[in-house]
VMD Tcl script that draws the C-alpha trace (Angstrom):
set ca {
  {0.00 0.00 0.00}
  {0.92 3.51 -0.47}
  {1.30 6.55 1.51}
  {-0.99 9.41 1.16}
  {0.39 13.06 1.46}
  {-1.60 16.20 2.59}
  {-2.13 17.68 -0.48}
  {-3.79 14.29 -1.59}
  {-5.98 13.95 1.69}
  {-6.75 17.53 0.72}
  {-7.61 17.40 -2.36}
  {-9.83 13.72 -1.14}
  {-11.59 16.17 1.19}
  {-12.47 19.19 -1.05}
  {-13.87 16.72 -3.96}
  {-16.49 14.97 -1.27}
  {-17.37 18.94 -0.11}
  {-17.68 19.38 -3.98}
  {-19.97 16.68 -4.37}
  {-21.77 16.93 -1.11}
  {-21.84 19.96 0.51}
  {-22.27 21.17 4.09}
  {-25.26 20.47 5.33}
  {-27.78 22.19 7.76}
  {-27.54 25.65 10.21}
  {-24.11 23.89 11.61}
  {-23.33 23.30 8.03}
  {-22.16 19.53 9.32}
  {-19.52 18.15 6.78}
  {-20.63 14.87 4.70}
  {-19.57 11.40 6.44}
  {-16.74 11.30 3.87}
  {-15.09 14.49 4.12}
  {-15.82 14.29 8.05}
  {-13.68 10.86 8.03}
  {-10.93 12.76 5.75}
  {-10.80 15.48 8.41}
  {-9.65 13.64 10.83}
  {-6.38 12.57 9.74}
  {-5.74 15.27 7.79}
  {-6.20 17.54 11.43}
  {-3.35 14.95 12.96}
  {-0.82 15.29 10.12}
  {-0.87 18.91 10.38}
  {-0.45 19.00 14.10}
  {2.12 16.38 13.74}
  {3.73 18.05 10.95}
  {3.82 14.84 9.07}
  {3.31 15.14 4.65}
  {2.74 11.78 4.57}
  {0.61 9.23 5.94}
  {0.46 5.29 5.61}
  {-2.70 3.98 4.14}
  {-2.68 1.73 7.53}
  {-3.09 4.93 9.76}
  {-6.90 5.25 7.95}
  {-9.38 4.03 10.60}
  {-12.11 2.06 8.90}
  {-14.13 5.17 8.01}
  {-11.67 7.20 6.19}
  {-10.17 4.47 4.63}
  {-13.55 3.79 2.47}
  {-13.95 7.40 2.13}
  {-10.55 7.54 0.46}
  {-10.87 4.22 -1.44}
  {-14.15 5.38 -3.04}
  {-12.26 8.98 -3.72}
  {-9.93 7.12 -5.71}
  {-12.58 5.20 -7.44}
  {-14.47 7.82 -8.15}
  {-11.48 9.80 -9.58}
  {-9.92 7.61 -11.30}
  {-13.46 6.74 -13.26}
  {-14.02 2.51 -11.97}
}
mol new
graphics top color blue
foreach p $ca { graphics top sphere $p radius 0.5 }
foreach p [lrange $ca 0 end-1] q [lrange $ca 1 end] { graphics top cylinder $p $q radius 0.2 }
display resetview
């Protein structure tokens, strides 16, 4: 598996706002981006650019595997 840098993550994030927007008075993000947001929060904290495809809890990781999908046209 391959890592996944910030700008990718970011770029994961801003195509599920695209598609979904924000949502209500609290303008809640969509389940996808809100899994995305997560890790991307850490790896700027952390500093890190990179992140394994491992460090994707179960949500995020089918957010980003149907980002891909979905990008890529399968």
């Amino acid at each position: 598996m391959s890592d996944i840098t910030i700008y990718e993550l970011e770029a994961a994030i801003n195509f599920w706002r695209t598609r979904s927007p924000s949502s209500g008075d609290e303008l809640v993000l969509c389940k996808e981006a809100s899994a995305l947001s997560k890790p991307y929060a850490l790896m700027i904290v952390q500093r890190q650019t990179v992140l394994p495809q491992e460090g994707l809890d179960e949500s995020a990781r089918a957010a980003w595997d149907s980002y891909v999908s979905l990008k890529n046209g399968l």
